[in-house]
C-alpha positions as CSV (number, residue, x, y, z in Angstrom):
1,X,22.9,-66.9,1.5
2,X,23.0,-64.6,4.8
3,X,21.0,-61.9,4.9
4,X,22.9,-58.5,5.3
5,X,23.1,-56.4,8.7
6,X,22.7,-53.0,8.0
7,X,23.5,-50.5,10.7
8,X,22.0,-46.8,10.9
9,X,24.8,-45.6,9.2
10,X,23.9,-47.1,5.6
11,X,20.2,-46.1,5.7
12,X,21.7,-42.5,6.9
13,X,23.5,-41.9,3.7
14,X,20.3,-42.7,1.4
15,X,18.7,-39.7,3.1
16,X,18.5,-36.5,1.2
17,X,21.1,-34.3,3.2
18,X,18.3,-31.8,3.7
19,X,16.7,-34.6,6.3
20,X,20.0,-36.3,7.5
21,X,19.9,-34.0,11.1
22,X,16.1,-35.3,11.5
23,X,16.4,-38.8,11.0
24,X,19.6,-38.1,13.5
25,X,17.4,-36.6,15.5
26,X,15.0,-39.2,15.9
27,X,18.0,-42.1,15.9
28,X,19.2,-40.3,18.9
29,X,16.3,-39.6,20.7
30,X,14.9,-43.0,20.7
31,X,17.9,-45.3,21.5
32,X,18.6,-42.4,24.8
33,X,14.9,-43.7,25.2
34,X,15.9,-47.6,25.4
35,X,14.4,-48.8,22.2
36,X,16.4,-50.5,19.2
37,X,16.6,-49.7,15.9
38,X,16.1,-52.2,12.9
39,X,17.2,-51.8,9.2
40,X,15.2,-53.5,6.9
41,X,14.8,-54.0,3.2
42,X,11.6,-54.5,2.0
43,X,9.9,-55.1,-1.9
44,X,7.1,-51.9,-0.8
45,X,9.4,-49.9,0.8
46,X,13.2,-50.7,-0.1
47,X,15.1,-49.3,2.8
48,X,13.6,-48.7,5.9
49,X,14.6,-47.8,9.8
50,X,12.3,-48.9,12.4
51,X,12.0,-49.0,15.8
52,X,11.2,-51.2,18.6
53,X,10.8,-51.2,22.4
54,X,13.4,-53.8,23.5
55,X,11.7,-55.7,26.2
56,X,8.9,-56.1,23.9
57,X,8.7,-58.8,21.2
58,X,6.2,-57.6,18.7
59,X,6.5,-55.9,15.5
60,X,4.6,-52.9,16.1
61,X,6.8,-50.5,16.7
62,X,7.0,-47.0,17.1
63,X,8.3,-45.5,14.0
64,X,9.4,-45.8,10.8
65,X,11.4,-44.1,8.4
66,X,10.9,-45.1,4.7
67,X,10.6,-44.1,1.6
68,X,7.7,-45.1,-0.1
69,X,7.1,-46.2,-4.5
70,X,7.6,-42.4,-5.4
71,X,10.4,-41.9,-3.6
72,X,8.9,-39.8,-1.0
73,X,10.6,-39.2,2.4
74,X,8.0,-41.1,4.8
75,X,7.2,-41.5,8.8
76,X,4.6,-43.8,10.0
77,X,4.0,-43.4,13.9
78,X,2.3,-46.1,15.4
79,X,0.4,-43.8,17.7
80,X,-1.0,-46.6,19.5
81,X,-1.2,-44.1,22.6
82,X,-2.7,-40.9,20.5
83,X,-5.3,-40.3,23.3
84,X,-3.2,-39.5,26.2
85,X,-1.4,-36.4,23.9
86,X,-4.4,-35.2,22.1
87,X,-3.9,-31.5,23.1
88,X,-0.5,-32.2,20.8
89,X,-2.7,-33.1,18.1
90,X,-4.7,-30.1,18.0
91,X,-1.6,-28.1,17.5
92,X,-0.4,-30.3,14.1
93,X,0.5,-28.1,11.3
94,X,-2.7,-27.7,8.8
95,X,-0.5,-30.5,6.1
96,X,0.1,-32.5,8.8
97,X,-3.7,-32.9,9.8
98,X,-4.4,-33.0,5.8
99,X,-2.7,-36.0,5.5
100,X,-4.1,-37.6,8.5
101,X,-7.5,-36.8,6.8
102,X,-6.1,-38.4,3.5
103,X,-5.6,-41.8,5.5
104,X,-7.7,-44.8,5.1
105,X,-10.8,-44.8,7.1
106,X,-10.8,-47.8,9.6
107,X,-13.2,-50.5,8.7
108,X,-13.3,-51.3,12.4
109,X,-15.9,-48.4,13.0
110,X,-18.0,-49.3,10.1
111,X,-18.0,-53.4,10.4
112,X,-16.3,-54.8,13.2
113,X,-15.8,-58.1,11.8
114,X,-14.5,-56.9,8.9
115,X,-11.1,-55.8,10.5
116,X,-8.8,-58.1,11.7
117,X,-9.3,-59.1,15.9
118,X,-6.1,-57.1,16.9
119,X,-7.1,-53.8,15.0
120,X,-7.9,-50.6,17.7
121,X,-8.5,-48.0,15.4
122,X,-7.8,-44.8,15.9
123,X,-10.4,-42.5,16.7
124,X,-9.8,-38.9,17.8
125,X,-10.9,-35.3,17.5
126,X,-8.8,-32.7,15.8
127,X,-10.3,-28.8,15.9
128,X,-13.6,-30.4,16.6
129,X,-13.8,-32.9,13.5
130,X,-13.9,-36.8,14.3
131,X,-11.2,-39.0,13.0
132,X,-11.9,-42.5,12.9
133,X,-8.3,-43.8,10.9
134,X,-6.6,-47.0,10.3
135,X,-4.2,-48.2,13.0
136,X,-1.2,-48.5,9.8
137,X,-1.5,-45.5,8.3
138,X,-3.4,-42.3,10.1
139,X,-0.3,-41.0,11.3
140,X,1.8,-41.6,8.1
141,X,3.6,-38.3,7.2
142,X,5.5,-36.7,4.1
143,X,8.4,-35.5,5.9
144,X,8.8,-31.9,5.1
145,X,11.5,-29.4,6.9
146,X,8.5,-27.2,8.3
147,X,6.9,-30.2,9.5
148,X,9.6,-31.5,11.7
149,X,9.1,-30.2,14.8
150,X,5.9,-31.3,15.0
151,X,7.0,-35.0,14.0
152,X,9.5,-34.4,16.9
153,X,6.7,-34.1,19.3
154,X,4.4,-36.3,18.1
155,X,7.3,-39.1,18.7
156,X,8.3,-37.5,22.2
157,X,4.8,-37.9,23.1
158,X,4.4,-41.6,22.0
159,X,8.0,-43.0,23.6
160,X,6.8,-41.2,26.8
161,X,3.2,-42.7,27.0
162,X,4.8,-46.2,26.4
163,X,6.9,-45.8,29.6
């Protein structure tokens, strides 16, 4: 049997209306920035909208929208380029930075060979404190309204530095 092709507008409409203008948001910002978006149905996940750079044929992307097992509202940035906005960083709201310190630390740091070979880690300061954070998951946010402009940057700031 095919599989399905989704477009933005049936992930849109399972998104609680209170985030509908974000995810928008995002959706708009990134295809005016030439990449493509992706809907997906996964067993971890369920829905999901990602997206990729279009000359580029990996799957690392640059976000994703999902929900995750408790039905939380999630964004994973893959902030590959974190160290060329780190004044941005410093300037996260205080839940935003608590759940960066809530992410897995990256084995990379402790035992290299322990991590697979394409791993970077991320490893960054925020207000003087040392992050060292799995690639996957450091900058994996519970969207909330108050925390939405500061996911807008933070995605500004990664589409620009992969110009």
């Amino acid at each position: 049997m095919p599989r399905a092709k989704y477009q933005f507008e049936d992930f849109l409409v399972t998104v609680p209306d209170i985030y509908q203008g974000f995810v928008t948001q995002v959706h708009d910002k990134l295809l005016q920035a030439n990449y493509k978006a992706k809907m997906t149905v996964t067993k971890s996940t369920g829905f999901q909208l990602a997206y990729h750079q279009q000359q580029i044929k990996t799957t690392a992307g640059i976000v994703l929208i999902f929900f995750n097992r408790n039905d939380q509202f999630m964004m994973r940035l893959y902030g590959k380029n974190h160290q060329q906005y780190l004044a941005e960083l410093n300037q996260l709201s205080e839940s935003l930075v608590q759940q960066i310190d809530n992410a897995d630390d990256c084995v990379k740091f402790v035992n290299p060979d322990k991590c697979w070979t394409g791993c970077i880690g991320n490893e960054f300061q925020i207000n003087d404190k040392l992050y060292q954070k799995c690639m996957v998951n450091c900058f994996e946010f519970a969207v909330t309204t108050a925390d939405i402009p500061d996911l807008m940057q933070l995605i500004g700031c990664e589409s620009q530095a992969r110009i």
